[in-house]
Every structure is written in structure tokens, then in C-alpha cells.
MIFI-269499 format. One record per residue: residue in three letters; x, y, z of N, C-alpha, C, O in turn. Coordinates in nm, 4 decimals. Example, Ala and Ser with C-alpha at 12.3 -4.5 7.8 and 13.67 -1.06 7.14 Angstrom:
BEGIN
PT  residuo      n_px      n_py      n_pz     ca_px     ca_py     ca_pz      c_px      c_py      c_pz      o_px      o_py      o_pz
PT      ALA    1.3190   -0.5690    0.7800    1.2300   -0.4500    0.7800    1.3200   -0.3300    0.7800    1.4236   -0.3319    0.8465
PT      SER    1.2850   -0.2250    0.7080    1.3670   -0.1060    0.7140    1.2900    0.0030    0.7870    1.3409    0.1138    0.8039
END
This chain:
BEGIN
PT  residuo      n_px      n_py      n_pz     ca_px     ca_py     ca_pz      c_px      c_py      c_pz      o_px      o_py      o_pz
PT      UNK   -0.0964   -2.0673   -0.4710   -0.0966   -1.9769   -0.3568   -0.0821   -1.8325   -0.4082    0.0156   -1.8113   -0.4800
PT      UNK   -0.1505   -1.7485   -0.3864   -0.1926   -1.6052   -0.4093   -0.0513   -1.5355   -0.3220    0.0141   -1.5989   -0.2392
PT      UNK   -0.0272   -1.4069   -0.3589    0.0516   -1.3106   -0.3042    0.0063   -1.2610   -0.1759    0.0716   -1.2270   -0.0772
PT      UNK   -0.1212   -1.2636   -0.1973   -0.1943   -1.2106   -0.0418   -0.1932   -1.3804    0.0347   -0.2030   -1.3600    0.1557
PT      UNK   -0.1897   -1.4472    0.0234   -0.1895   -1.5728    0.0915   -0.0385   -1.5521    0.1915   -0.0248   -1.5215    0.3099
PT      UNK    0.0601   -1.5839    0.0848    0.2068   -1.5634    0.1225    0.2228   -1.4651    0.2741    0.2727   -1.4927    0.3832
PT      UNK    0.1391   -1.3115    0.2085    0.1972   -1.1939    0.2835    0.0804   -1.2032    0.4031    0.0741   -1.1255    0.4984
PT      UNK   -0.0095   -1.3131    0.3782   -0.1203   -1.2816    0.5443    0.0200   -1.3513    0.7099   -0.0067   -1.3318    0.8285
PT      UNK    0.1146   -1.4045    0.6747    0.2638   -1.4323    0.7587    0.3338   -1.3449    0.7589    0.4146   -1.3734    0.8473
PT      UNK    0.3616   -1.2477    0.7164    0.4118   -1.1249    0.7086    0.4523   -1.0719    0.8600    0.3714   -1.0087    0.9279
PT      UNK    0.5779   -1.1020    0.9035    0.6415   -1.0840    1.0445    0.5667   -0.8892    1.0862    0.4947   -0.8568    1.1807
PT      UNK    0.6044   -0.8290    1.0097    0.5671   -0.7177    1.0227    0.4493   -0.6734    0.9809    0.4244   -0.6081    0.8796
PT      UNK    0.3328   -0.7365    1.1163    0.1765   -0.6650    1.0035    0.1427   -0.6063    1.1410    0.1701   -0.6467    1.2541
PT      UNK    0.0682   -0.4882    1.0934    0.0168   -0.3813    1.1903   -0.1432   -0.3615    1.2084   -0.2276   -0.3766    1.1201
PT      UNK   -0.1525   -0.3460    1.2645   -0.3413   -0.3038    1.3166   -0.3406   -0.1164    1.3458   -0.2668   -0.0396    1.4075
PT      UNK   -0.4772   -0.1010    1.2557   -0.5044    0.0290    1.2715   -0.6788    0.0218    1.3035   -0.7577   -0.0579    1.2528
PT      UNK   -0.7102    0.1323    1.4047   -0.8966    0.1002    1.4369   -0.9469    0.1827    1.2919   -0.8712    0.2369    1.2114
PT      UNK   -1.0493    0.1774    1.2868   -1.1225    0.2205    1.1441   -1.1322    0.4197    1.2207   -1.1812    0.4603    1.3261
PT      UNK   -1.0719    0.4836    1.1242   -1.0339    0.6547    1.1912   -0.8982    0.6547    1.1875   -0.8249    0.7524    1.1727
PT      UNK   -0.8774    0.5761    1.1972   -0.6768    0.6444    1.2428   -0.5985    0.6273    1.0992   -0.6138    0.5410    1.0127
PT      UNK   -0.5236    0.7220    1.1035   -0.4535    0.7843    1.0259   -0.3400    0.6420    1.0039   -0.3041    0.5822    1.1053
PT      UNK   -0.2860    0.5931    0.8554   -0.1392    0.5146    0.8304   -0.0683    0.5488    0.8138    0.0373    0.4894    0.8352
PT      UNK   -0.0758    0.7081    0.7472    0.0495    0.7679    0.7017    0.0097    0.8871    0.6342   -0.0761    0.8752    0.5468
PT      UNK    0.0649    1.0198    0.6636   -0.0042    1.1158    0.5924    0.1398    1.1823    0.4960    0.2621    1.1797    0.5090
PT      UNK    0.0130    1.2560    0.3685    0.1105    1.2796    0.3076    0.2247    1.3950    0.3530    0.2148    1.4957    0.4231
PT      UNK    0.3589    1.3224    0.2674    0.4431    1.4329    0.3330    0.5429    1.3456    0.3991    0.6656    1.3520    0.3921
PT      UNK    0.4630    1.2575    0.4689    0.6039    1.1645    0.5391    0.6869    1.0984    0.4732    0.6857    1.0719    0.3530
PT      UNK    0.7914    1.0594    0.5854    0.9021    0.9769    0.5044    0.8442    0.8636    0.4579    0.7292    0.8522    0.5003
PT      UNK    0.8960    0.7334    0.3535    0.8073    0.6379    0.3789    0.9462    0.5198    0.3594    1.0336    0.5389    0.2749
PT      UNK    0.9458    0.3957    0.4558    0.9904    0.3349    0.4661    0.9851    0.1747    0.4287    1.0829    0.1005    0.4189
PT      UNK    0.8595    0.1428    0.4119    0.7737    0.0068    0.3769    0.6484    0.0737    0.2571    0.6213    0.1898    0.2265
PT      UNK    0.6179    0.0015    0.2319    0.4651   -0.0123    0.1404    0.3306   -0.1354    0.2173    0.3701   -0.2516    0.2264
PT      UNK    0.2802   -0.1254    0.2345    0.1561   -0.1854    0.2752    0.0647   -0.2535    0.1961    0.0227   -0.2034    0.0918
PT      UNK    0.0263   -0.3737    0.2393   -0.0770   -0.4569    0.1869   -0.1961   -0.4992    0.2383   -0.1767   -0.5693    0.3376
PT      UNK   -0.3042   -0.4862    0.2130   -0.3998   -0.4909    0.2617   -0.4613   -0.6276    0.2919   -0.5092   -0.6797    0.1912
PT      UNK   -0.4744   -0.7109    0.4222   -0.4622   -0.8161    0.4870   -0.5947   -0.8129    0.5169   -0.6621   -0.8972    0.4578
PT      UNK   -0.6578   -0.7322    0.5996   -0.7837   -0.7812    0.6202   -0.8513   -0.5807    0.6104   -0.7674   -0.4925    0.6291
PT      UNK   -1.0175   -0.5368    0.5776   -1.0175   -0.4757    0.6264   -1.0027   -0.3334    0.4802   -0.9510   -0.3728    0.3756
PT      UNK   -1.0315   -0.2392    0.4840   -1.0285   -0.1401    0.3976   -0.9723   -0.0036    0.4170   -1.0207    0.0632    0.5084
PT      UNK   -0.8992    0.0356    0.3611   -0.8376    0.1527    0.3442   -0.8630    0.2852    0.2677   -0.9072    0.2572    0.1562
PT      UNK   -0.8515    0.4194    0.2859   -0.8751    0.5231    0.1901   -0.7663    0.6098    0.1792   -0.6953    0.6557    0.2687
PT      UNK   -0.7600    0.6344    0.0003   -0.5993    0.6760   -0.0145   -0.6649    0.8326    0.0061   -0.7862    0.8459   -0.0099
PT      UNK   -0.5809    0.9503    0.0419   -0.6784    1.1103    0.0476   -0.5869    1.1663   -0.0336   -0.4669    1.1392   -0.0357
PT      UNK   -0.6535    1.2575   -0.1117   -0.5336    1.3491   -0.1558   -0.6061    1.5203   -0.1550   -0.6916    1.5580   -0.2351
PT      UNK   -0.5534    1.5945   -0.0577   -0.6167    1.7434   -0.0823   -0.7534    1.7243    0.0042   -0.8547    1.7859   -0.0288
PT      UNK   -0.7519    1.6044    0.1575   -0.8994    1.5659    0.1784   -0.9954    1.4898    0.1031   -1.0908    1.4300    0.1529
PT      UNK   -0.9662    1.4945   -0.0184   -1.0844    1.4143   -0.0780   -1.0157    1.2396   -0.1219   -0.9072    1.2000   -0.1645
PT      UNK   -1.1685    1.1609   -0.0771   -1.0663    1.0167   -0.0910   -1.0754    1.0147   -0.2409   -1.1577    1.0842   -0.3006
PT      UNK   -0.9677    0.9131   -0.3182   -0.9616    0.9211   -0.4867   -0.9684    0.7888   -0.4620   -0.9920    0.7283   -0.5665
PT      UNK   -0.9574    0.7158   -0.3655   -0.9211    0.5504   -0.4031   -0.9219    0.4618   -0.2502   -0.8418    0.4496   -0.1575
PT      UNK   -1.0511    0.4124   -0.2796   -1.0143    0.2539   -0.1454   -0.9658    0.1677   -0.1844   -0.9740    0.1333   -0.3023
PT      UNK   -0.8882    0.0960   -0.0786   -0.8130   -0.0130   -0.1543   -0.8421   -0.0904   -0.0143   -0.8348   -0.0478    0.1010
PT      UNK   -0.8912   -0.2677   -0.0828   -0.9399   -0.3578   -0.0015   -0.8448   -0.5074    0.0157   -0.7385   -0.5346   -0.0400
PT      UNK   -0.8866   -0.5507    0.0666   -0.7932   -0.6907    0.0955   -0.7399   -0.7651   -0.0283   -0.8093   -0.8212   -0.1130
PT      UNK   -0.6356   -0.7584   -0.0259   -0.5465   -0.7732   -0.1170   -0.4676   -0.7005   -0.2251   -0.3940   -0.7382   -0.3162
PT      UNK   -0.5195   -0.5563   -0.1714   -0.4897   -0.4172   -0.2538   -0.3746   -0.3747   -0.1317   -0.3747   -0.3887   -0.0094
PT      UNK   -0.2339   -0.2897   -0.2726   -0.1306   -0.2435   -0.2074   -0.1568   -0.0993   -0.2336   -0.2301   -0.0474   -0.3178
PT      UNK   -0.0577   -0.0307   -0.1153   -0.0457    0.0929   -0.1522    0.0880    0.1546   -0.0735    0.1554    0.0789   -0.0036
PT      UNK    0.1212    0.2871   -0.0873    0.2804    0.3044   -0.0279    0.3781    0.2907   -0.1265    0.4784    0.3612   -0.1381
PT      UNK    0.3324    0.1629   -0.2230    0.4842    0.1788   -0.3067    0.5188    0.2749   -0.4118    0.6062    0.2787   -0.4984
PT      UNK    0.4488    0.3303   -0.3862    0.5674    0.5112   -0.5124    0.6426    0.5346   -0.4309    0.7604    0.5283   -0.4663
PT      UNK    0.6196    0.5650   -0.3131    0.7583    0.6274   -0.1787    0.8372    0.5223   -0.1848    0.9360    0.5512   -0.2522
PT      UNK    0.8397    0.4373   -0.1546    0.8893    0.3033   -0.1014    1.0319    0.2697   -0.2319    1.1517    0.2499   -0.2120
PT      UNK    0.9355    0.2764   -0.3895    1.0287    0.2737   -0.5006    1.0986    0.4241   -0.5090    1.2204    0.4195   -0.5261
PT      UNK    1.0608    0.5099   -0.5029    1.1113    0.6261   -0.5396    1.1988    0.7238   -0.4356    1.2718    0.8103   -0.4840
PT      UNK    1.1879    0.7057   -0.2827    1.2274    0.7645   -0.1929    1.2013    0.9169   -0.1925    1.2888    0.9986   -0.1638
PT      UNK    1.0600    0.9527   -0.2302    1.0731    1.0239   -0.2268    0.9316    1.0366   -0.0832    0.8573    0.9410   -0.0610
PT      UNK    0.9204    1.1893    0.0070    0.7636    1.1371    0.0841    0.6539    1.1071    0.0414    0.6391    1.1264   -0.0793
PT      UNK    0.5605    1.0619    0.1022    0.4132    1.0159    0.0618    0.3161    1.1336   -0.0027    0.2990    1.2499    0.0341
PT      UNK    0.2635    1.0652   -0.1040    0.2100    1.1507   -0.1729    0.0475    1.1949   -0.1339   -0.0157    1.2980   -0.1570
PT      UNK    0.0165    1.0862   -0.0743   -0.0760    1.1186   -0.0176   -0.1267    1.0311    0.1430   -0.0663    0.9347    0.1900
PT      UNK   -0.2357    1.0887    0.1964   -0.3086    1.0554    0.3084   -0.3374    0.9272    0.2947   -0.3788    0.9084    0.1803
PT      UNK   -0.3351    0.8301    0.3571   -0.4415    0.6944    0.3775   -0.4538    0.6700    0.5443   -0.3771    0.6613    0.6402
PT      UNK   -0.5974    0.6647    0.5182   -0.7035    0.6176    0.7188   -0.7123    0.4984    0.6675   -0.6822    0.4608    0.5542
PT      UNK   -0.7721    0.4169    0.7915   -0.8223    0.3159    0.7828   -0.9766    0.3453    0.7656   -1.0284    0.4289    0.8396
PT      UNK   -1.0647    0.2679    0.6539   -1.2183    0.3284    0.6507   -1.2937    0.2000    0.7122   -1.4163    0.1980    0.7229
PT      UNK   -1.2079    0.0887    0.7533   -1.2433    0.0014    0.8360   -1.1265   -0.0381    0.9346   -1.0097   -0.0109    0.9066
PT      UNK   -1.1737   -0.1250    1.0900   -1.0614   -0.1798    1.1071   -0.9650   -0.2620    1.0296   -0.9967   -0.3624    0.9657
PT      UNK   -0.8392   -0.2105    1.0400   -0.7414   -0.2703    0.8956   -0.6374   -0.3537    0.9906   -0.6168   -0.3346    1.1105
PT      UNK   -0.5763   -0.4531    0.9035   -0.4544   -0.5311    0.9414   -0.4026   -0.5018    0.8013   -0.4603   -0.5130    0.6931
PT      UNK   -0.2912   -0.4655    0.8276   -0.1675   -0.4908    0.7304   -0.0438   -0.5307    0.7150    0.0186   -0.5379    0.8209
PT      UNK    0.0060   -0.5555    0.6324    0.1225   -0.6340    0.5963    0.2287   -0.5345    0.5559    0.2137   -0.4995    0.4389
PT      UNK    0.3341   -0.4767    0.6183    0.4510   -0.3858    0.6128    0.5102   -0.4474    0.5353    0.4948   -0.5689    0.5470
PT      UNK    0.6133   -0.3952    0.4104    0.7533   -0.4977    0.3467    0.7966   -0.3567    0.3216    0.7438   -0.2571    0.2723
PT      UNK    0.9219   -0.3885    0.3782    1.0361   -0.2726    0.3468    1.0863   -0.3472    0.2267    1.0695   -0.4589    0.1778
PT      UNK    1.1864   -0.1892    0.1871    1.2426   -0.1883    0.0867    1.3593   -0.3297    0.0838    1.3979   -0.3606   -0.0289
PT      UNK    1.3885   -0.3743    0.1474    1.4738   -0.5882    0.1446    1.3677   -0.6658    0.1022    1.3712   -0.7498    0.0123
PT      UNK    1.2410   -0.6234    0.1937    1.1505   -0.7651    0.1985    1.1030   -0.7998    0.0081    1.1018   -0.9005   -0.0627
PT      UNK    1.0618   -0.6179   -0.0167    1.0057   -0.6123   -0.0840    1.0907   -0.6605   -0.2182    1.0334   -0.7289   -0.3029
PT      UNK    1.2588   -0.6140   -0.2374    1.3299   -0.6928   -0.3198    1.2959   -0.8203   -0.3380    1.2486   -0.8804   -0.4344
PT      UNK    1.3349   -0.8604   -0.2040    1.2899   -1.0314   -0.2370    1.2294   -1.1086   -0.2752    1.2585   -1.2238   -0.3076
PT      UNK    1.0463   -1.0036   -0.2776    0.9750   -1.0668   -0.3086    0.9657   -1.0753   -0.4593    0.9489   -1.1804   -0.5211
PT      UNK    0.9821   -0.9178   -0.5294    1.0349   -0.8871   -0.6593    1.1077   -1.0466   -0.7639    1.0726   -1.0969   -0.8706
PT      UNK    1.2170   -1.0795   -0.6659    1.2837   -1.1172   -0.6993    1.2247   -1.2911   -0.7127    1.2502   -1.3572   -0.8134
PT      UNK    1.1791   -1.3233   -0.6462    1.0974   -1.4474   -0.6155    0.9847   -1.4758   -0.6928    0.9712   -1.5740   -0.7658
PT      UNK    0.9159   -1.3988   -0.6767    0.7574   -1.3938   -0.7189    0.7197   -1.2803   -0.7640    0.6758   -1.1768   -0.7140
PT      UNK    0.7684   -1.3529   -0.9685    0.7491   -1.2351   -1.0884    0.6373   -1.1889   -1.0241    0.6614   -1.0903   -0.9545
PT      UNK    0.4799   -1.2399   -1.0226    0.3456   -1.1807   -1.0303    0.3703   -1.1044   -0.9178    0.2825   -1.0196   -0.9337
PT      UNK    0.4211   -1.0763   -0.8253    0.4155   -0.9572   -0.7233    0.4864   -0.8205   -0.8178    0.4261   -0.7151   -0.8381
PT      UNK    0.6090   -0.8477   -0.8617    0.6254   -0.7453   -0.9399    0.5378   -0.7005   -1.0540    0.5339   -0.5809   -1.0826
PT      UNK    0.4618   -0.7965   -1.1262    0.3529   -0.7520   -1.1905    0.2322   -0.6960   -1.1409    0.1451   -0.6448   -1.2113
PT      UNK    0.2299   -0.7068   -1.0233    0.1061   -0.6344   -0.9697    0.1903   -0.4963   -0.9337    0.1477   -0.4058   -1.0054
PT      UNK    0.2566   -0.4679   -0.8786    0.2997   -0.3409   -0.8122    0.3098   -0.2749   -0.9180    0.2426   -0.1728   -0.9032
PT      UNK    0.3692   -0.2777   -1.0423    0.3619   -0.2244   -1.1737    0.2333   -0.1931   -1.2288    0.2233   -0.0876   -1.2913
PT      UNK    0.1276   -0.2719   -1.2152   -0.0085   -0.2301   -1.2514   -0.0287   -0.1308   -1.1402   -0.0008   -0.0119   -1.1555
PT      UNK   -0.0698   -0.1723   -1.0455   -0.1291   -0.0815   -0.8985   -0.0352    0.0690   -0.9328   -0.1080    0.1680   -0.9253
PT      UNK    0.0618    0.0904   -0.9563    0.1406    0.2449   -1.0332    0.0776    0.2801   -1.1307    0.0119    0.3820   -1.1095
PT      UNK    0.0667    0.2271   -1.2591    0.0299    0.2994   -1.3466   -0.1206    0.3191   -1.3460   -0.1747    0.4161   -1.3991
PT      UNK   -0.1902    0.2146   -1.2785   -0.3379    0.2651   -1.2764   -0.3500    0.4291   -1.1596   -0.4216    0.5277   -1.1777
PT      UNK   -0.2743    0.4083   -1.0725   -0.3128    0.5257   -0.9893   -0.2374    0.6372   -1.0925   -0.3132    0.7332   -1.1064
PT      UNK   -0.1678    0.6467   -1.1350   -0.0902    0.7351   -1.2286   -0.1891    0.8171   -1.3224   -0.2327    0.9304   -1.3016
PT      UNK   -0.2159    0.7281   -1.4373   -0.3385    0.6969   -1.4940   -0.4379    0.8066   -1.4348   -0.4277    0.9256   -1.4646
PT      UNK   -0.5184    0.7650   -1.3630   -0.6216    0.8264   -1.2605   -0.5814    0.9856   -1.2347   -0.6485    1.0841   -1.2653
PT      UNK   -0.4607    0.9815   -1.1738   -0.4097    1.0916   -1.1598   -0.4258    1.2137   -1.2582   -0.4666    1.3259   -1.2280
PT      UNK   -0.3770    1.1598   -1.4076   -0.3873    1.2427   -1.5106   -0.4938    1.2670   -1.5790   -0.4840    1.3422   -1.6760
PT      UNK   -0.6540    1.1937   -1.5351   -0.7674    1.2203   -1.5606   -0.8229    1.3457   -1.5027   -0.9226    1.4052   -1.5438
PT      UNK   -0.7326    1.3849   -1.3839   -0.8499    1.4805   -1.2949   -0.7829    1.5994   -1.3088   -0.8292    1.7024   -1.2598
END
């Protein structure tokens, strides 16, 4: 069973129409998001740097770091997602190494990226 399998039960999953805004940068951020059904675009400065599709996370630099969102993400399709706050997301850490191995990749690749441009 896949991580995205697990999190498509996810008590807290939200619907956004394809246009609407998830979170812009600047805000507080409270959860991190997983992409359930449906496609997303991360913005930074207006310009998109990164879609992220079903089974792609995003949110967690705020989420680990407390600090606000670093950047913009719309929905570039109708999206469903999967919310895990900072408990859920322990738990899952804590449960299911390969989730912590992915959230660790999904950082340093956007990081990465970051320091190319």
C-alpha cells in the first residue's frame, strides 16, 4: 500500500475548483498538503516553478519550519487534497519511514531548484 493510498482517507481533505487560490505566499501555514486527485501550481514572484500532481506534496517547509509560506499554489486543475497537520504528520513520520523519505526528497529537490535560478 502506497502513501497516497493510506492518505486518499485522510479525515481532512479539501476541494479547490481549478483557479482558486490554496494558499498564498506569506501566510501562516498550519498543515502541508497532498495531492489526491487533480494538479496543482507552486508560484513564486507570479511565475509557476513547479506542478505537482497526484501523489505530489507540498506546504511542508512551513509546516516543518513555522515559518509563512513561501510561496503561491492555485489549483491548475480541479484538486482534492489531503490536509495533515503538524500531529497527523508526526505520526505518519513516525509510522511510515517512506513518508519521511519522501518529504525529505520533495525539500531538497525544491531547494535544489531554487539555487539553480
Amino acid at each position: 500500500m502506497s502513501v497516497l493510498d493510506i492518505l486518499r482517507g485522510e479525515p481532512d481533505s479539501r476541494a479547490y475548483a481549478k483557479g482558486e487560490t490554496v494558499f498564498s505566499r506569506g501566510d501562516a501555514a498550519d498543515c502541508l498538503f497532498v495531492v489526491i486527485e487533480g494538479t496543482a501550481d507552486i508560484l513564486i514572484d507570479g511565475a509557476v516553478v513547479e506542478r505537482v500532481e497526484s501523489g505530489g506534496v507540498f506546504g511542508e517547509m512551513a509546516l516543518i519550519d513555522g515559518q509563512p509560506r513561501s510561496a503561491t499554489v492555485l489549483a491548475a486543475t480541479d484538486l482534492r487534497l489531503a490536509a495533515i497537520g503538524e500531529k497527523r504528520f508526526l505520526r505518519l513520520v513516525s509510522q511510515l519511514p517512506t513518508f519521511a523519505l519522501q518529504m525529505m526528497r520533495v525539500t531538497t529537490e525544491r531547494l535544489r531548484r531554487r539555487g539553480e535560478h
